[in-house]
PDB file of N, CA, C and O in Angstrom:
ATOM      1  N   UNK A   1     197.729-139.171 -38.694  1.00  0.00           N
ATOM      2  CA  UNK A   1     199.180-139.003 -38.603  1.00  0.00           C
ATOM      3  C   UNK A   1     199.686-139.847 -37.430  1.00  0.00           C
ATOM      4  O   UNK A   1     198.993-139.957 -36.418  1.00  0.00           O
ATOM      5  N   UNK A   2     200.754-140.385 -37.530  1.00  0.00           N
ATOM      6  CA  UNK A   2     201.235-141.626 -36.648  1.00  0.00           C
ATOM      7  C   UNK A   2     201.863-140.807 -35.494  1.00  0.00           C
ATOM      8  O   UNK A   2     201.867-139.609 -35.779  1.00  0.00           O
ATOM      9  N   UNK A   3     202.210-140.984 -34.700  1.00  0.00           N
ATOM     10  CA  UNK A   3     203.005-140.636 -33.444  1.00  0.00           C
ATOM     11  C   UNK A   3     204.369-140.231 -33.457  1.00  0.00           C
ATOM     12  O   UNK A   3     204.913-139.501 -32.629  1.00  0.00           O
ATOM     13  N   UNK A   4     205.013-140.897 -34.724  1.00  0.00           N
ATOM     14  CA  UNK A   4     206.952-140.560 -35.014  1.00  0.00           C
ATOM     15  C   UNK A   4     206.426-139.288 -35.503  1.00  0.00           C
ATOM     16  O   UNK A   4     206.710-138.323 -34.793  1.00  0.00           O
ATOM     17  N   UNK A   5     205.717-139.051 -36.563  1.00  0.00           N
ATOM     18  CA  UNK A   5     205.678-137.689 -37.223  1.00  0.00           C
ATOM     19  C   UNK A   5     204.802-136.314 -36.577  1.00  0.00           C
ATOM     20  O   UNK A   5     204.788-135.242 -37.182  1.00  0.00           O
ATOM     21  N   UNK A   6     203.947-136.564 -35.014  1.00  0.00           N
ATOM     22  CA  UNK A   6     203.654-135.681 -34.631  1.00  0.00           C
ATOM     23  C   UNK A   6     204.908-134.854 -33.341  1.00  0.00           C
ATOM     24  O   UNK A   6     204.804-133.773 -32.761  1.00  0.00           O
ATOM     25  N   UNK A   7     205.980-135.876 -33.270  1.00  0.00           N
ATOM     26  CA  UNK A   7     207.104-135.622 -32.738  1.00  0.00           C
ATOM     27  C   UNK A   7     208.162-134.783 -33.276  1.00  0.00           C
ATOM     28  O   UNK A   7     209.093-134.395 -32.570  1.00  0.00           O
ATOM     29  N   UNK A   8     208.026-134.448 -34.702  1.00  0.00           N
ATOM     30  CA  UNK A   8     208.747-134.031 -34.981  1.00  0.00           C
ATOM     31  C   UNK A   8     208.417-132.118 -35.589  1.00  0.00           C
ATOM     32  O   UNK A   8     207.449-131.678 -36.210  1.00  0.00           O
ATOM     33  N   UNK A   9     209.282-131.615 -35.236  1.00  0.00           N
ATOM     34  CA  UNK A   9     209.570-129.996 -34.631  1.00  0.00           C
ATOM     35  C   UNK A   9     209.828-129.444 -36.176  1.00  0.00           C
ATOM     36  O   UNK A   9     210.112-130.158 -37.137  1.00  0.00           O
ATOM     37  N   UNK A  10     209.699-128.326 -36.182  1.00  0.00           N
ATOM     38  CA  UNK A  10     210.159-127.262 -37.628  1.00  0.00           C
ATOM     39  C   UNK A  10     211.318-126.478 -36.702  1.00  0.00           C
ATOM     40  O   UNK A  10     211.365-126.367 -35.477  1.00  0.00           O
ATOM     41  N   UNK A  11     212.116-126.041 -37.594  1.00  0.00           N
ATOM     42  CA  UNK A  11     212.895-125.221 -36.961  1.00  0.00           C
ATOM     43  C   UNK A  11     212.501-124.206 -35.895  1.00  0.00           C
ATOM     44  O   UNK A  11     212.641-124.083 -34.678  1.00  0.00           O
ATOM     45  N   UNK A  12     212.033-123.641 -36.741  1.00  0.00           N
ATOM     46  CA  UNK A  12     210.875-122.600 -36.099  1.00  0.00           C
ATOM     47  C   UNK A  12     209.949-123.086 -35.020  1.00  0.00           C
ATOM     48  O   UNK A  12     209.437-122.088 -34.514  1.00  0.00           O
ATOM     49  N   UNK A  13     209.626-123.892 -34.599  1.00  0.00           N
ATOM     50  CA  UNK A  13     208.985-124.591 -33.591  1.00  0.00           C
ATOM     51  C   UNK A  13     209.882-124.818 -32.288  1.00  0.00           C
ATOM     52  O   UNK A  13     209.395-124.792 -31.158  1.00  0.00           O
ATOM     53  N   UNK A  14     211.272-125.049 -32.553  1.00  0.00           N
ATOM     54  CA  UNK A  14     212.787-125.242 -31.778  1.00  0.00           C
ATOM     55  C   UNK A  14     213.105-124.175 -31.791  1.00  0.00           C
ATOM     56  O   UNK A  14     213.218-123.916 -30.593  1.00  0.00           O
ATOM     57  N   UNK A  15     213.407-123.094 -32.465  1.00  0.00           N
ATOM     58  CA  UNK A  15     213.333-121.482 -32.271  1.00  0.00           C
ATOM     59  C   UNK A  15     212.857-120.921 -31.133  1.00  0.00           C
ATOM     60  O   UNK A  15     213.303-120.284 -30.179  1.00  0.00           O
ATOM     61  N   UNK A  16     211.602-121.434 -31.598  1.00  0.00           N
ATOM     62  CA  UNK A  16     210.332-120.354 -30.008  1.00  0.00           C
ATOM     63  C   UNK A  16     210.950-120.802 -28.796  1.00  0.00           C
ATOM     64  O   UNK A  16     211.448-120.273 -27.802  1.00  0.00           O
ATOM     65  N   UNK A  17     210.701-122.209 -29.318  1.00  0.00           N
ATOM     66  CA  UNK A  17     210.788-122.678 -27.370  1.00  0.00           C
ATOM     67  C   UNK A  17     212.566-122.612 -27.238  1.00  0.00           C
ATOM     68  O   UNK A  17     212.878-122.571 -26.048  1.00  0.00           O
ATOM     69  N   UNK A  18     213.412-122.598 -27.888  1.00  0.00           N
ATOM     70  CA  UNK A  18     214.813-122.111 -26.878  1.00  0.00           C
ATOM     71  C   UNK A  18     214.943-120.997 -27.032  1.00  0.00           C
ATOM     72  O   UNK A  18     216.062-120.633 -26.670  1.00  0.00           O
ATOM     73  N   UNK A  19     213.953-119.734 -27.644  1.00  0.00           N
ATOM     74  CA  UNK A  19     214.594-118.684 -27.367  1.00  0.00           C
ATOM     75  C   UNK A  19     215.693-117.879 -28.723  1.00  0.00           C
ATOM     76  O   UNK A  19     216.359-116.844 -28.711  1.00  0.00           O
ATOM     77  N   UNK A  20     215.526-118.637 -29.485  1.00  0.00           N
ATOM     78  CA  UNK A  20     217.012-118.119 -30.629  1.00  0.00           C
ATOM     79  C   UNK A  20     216.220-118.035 -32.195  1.00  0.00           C
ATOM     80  O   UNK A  20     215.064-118.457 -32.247  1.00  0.00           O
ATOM     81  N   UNK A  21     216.649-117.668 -33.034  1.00  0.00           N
ATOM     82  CA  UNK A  21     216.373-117.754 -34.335  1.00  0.00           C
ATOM     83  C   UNK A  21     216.250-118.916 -35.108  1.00  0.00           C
ATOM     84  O   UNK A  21     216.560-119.930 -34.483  1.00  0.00           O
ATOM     85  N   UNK A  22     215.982-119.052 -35.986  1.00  0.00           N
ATOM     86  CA  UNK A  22     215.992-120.216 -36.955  1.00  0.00           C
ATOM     87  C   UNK A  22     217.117-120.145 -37.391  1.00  0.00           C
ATOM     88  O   UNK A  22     217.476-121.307 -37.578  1.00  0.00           O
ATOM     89  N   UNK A  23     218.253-119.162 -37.795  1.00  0.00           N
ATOM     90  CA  UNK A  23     219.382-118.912 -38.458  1.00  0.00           C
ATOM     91  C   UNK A  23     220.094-119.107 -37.260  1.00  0.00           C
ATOM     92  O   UNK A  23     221.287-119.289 -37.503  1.00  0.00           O
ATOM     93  N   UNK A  24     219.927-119.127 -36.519  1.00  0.00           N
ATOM     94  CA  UNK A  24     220.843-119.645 -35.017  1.00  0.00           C
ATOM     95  C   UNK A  24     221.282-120.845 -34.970  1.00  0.00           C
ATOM     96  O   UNK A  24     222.414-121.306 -34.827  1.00  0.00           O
ATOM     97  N   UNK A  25     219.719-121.555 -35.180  1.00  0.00           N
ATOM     98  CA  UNK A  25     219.678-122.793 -35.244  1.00  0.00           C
ATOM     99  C   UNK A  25     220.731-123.496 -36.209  1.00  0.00           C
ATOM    100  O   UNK A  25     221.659-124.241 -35.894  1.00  0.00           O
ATOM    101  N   UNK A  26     220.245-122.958 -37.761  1.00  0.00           N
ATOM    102  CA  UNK A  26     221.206-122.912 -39.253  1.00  0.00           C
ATOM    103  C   UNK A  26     222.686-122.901 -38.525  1.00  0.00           C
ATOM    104  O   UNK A  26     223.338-123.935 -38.667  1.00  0.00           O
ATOM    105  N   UNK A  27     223.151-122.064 -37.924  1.00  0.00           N
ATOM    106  CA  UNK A  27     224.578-121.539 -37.871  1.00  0.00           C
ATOM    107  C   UNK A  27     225.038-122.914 -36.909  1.00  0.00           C
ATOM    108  O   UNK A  27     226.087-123.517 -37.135  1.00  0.00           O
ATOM    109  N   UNK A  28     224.135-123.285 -35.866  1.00  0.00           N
ATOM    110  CA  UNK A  28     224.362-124.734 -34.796  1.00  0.00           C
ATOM    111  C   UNK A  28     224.411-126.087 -35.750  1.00  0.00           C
ATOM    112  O   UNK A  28     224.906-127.180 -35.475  1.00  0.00           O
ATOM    113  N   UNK A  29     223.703-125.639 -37.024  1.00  0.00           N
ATOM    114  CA  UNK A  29     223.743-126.971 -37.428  1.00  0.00           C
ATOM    115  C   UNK A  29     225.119-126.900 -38.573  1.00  0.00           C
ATOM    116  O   UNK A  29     225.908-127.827 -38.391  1.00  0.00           O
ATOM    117  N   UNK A  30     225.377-126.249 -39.341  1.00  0.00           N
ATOM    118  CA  UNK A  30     226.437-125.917 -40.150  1.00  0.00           C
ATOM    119  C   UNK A  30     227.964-126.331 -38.909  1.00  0.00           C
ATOM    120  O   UNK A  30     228.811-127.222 -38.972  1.00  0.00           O
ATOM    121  N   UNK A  31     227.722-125.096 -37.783  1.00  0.00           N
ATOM    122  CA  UNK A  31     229.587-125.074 -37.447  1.00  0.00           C
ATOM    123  C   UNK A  31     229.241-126.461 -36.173  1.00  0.00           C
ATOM    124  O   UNK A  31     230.007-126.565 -35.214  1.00  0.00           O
ATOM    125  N   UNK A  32     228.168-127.327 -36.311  1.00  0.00           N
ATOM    126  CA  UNK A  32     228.216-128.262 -34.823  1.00  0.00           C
ATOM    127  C   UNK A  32     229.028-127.438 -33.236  1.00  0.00           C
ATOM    128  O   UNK A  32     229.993-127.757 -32.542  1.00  0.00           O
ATOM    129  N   UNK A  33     228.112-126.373 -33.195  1.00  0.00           N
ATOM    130  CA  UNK A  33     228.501-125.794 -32.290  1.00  0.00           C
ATOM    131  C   UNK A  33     227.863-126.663 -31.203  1.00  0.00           C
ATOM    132  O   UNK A  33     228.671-126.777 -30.282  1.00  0.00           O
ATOM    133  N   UNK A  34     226.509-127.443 -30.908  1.00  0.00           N
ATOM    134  CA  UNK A  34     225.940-127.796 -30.325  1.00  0.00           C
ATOM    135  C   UNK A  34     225.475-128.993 -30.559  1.00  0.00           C
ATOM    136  O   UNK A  34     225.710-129.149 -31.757  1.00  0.00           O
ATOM    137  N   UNK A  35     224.972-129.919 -30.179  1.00  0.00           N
ATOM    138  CA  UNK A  35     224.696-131.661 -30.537  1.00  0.00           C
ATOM    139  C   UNK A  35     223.206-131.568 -30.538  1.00  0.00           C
ATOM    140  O   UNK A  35     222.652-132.501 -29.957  1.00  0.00           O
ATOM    141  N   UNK A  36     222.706-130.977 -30.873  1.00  0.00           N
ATOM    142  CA  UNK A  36     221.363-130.401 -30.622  1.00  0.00           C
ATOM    143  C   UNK A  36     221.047-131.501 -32.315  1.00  0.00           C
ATOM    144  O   UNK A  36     221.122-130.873 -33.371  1.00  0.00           O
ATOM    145  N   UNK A  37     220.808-132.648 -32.370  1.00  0.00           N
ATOM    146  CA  UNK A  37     220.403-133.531 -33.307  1.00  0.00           C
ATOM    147  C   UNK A  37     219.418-133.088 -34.132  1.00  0.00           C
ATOM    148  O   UNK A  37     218.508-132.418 -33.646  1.00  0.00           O
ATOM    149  N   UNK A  38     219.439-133.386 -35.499  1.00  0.00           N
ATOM    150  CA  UNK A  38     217.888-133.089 -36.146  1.00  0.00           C
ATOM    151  C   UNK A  38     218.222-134.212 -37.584  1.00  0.00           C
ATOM    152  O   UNK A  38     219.248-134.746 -38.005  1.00  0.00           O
ATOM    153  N   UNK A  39     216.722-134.216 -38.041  1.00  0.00           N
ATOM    154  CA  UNK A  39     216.814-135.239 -38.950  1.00  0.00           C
ATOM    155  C   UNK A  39     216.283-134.474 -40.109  1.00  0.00           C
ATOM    156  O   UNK A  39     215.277-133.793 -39.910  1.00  0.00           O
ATOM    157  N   UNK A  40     216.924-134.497 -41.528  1.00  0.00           N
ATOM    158  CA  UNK A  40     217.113-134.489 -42.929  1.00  0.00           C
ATOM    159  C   UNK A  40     216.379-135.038 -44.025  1.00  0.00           C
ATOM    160  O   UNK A  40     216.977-135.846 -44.736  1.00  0.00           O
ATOM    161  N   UNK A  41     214.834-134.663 -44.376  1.00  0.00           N
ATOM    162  CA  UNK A  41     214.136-135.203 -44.977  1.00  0.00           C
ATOM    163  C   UNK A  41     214.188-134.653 -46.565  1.00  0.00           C
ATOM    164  O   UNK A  41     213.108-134.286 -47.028  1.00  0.00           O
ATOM    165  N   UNK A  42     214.830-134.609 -47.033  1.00  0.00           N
ATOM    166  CA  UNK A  42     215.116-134.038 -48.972  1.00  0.00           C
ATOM    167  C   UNK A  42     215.821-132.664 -47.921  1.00  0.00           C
ATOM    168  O   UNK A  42     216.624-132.648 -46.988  1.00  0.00           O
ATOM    169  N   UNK A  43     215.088-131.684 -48.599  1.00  0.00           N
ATOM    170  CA  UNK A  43     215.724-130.209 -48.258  1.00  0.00           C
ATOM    171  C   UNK A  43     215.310-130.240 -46.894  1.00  0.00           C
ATOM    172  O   UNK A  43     216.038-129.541 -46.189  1.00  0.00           O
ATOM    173  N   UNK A  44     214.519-130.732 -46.369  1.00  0.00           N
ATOM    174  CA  UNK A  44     213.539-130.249 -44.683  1.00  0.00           C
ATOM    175  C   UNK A  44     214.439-130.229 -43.924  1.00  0.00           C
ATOM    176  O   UNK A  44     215.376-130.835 -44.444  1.00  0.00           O
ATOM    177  N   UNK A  45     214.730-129.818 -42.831  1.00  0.00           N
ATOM    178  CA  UNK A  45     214.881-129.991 -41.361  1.00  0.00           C
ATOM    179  C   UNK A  45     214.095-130.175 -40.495  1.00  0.00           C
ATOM    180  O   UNK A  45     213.472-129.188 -40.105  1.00  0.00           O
ATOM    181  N   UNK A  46     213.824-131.482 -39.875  1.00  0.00           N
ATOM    182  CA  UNK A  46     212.885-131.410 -38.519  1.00  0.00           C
ATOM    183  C   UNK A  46     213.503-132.129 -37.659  1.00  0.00           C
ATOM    184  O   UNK A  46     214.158-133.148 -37.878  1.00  0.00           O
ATOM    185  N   UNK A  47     213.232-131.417 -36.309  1.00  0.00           N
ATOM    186  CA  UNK A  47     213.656-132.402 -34.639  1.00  0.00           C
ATOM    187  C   UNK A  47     212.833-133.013 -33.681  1.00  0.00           C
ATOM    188  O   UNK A  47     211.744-132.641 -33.245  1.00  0.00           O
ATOM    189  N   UNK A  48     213.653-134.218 -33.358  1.00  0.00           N
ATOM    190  CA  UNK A  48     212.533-135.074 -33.122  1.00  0.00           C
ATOM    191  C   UNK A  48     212.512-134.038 -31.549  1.00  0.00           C
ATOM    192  O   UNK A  48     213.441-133.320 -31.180  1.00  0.00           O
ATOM    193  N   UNK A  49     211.314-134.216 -30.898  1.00  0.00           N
ATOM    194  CA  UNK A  49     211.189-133.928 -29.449  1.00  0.00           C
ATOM    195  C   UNK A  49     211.894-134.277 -28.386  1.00  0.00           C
ATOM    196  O   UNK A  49     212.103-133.534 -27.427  1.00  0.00           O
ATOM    197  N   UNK A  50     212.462-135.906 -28.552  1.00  0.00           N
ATOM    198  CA  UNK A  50     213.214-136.279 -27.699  1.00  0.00           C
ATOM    199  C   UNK A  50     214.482-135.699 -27.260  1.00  0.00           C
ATOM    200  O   UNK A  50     215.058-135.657 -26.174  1.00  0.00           O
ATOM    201  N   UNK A  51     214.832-135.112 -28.843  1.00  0.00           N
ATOM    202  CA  UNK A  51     216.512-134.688 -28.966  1.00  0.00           C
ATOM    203  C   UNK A  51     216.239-133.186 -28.203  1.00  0.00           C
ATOM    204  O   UNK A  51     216.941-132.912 -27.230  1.00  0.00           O
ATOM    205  N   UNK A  52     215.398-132.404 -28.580  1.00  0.00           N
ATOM    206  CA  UNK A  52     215.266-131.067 -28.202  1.00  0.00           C
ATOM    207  C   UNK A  52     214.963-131.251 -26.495  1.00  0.00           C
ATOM    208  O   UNK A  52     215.578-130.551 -25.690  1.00  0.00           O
ATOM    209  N   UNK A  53     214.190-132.028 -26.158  1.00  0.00           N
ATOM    210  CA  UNK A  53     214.461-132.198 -24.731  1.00  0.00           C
ATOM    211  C   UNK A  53     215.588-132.595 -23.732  1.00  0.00           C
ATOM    212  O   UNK A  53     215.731-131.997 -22.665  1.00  0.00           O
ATOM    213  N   UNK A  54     216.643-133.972 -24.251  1.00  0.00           N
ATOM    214  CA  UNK A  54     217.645-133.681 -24.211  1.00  0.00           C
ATOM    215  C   UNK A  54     218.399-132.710 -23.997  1.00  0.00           C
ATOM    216  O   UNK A  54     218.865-132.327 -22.924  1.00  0.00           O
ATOM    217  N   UNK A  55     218.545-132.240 -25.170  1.00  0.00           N
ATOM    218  CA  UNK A  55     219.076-131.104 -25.417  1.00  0.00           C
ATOM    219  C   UNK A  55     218.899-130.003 -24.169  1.00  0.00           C
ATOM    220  O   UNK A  55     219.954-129.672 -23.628  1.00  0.00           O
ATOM    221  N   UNK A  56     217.738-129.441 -23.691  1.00  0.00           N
ATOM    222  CA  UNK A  56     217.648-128.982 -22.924  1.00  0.00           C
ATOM    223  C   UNK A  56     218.341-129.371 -21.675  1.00  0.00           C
ATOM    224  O   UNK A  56     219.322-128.830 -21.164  1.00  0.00           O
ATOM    225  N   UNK A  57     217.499-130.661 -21.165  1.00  0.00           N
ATOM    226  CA  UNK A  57     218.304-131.217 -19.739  1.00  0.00           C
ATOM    227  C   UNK A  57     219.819-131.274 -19.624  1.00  0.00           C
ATOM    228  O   UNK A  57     220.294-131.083 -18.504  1.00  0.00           O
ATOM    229  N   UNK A  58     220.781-131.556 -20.826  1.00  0.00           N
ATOM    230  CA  UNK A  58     221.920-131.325 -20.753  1.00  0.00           C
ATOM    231  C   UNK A  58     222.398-130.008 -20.394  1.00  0.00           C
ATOM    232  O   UNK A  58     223.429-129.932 -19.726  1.00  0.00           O
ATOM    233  N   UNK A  59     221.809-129.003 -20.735  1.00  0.00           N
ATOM    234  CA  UNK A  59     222.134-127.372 -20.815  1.00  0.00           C
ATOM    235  C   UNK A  59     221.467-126.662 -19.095  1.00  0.00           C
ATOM    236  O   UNK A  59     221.602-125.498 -18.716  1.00  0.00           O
ATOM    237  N   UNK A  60     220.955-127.492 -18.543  1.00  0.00           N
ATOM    238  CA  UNK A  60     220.054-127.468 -16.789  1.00  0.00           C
ATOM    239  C   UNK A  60     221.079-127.330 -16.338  1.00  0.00           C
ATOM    240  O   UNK A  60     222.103-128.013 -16.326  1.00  0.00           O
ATOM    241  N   UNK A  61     220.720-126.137 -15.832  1.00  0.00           N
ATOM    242  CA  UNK A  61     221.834-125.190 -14.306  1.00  0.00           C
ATOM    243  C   UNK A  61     221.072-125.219 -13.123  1.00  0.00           C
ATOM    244  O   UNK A  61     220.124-124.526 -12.754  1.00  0.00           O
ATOM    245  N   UNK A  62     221.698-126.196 -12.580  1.00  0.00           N
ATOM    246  CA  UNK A  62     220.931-126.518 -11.105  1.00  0.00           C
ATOM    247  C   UNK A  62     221.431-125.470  -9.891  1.00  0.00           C
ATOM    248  O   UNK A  62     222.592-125.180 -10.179  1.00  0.00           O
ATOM    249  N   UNK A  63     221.152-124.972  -9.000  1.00  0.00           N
ATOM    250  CA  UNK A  63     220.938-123.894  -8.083  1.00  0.00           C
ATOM    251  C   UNK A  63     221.760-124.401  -7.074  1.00  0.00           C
ATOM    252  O   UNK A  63     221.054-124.880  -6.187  1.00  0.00           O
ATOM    253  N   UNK A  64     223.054-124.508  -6.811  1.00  0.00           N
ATOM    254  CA  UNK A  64     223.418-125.079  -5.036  1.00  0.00           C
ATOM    255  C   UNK A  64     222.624-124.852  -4.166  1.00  0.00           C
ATOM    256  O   UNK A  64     221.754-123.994  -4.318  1.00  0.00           O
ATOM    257  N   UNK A  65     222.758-125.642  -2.948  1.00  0.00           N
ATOM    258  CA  UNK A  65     222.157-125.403  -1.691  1.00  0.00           C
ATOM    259  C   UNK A  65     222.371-124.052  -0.924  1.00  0.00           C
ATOM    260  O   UNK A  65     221.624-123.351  -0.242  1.00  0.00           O
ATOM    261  N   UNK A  66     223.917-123.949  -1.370  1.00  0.00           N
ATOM    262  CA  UNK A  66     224.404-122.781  -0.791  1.00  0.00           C
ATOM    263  C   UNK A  66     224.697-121.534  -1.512  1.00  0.00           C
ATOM    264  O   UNK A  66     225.524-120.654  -1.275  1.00  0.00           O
ATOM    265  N   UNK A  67     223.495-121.713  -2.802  1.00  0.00           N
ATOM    266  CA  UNK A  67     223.488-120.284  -3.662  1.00  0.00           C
ATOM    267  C   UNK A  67     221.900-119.503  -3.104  1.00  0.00           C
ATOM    268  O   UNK A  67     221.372-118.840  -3.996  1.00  0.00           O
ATOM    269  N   UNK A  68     221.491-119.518  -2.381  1.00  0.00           N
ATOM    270  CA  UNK A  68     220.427-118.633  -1.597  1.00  0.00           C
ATOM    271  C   UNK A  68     220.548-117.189  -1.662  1.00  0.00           C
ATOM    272  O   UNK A  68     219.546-116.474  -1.655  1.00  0.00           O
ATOM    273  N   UNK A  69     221.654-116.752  -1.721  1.00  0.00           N
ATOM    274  CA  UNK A  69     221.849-115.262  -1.821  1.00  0.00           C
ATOM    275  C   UNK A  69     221.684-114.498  -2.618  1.00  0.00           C
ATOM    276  O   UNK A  69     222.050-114.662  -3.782  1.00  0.00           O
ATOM    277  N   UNK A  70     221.142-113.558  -2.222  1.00  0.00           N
ATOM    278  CA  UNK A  70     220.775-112.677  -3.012  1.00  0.00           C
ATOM    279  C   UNK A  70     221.431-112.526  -4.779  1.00  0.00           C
ATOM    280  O   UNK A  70     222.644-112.427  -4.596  1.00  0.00           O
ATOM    281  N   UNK A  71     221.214-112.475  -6.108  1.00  0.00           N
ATOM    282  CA  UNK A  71     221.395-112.787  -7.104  1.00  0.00           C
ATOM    283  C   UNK A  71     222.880-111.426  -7.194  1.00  0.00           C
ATOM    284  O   UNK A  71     222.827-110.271  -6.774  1.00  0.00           O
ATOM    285  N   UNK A  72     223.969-112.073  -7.829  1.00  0.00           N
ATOM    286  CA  UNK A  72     225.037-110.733  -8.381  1.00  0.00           C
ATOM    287  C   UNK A  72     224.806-110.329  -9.540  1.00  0.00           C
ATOM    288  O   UNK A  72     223.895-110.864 -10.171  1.00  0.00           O
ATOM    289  N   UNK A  73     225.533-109.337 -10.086  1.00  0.00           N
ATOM    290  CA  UNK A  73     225.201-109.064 -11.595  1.00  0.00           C
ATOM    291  C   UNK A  73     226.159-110.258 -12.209  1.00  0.00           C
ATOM    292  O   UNK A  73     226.954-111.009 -11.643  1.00  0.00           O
ATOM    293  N   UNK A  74     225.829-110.154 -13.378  1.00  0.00           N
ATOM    294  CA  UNK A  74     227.069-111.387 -14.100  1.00  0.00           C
ATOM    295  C   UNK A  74     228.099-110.831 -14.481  1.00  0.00           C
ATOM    296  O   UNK A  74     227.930-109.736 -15.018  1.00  0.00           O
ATOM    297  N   UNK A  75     229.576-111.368 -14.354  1.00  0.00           N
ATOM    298  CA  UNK A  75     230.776-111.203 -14.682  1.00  0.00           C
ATOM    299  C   UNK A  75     230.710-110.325 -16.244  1.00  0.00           C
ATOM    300  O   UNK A  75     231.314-109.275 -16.461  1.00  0.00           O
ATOM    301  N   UNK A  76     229.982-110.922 -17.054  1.00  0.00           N
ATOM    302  CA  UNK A  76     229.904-110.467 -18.459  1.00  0.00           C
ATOM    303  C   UNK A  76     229.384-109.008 -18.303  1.00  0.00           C
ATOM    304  O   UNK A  76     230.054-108.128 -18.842  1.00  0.00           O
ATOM    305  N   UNK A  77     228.359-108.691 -17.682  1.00  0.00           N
ATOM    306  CA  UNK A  77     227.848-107.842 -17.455  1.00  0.00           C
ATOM    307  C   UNK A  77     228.612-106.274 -16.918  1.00  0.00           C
ATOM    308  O   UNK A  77     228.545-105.080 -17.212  1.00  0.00           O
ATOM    309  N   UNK A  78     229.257-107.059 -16.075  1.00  0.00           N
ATOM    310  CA  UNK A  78     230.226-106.031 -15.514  1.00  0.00           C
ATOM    311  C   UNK A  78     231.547-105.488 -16.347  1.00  0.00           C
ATOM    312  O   UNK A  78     232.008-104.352 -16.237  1.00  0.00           O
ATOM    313  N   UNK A  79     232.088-106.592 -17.250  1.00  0.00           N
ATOM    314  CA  UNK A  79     232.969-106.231 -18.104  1.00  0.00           C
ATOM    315  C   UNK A  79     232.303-105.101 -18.952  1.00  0.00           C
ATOM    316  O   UNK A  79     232.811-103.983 -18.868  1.00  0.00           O
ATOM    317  N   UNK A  80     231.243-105.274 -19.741  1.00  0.00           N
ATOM    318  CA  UNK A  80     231.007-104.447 -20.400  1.00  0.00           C
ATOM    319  C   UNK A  80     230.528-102.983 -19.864  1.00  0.00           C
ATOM    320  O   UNK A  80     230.205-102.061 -20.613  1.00  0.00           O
ATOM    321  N   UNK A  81     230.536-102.934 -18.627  1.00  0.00           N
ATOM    322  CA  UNK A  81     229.985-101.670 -17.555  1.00  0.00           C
ATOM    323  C   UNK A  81     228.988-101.594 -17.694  1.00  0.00           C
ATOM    324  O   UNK A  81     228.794-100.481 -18.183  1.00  0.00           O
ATOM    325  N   UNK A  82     227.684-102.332 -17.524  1.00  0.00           N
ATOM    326  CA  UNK A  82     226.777-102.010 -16.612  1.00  0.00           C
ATOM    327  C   UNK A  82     226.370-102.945 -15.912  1.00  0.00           C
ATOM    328  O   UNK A  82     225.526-102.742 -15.039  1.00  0.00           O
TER     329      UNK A  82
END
């Protein structure tokens, strides 16, 4: 197997590693909620590695210098009371 095609991801493979469903994924690729690229082989879906990494580094929440303190709860969190 050549190197383009061991690059490339199953849904389910992009699932695990971000954390979300395959139908998550489905729903990102239907409403382009996200640019999260994938390529269209007959019925298939597969992503190349590059894009899913991307993908990631775009979505990287870097830490200020001057966020050291102790962690708050999140805004969301608190709306809903707890």
């Amino acid at each position: 197997m050549n190197n383009a095609l061991k690059t490339l991801l199953t849904p389910q493979d992009v699932a695990d590693r971000l954390g979300v469903s395959t139908t998550t994924l489905s729903t990102w690729r239907c409403t382009k909620r996200y640019p999260l690229a994938y390529v269209k082989v007959g019925r298939l879906v597969r992503y190349r590695i590059t894009d899913v990494e991307a993908f990631e580094m775009a979505r990287l929440q870097e830490v200020a210098a001057n966020d050291n303190q102790a962690p708050r709860a999140s805004p969301c969190l608190l709306r809903r009371g707890q």
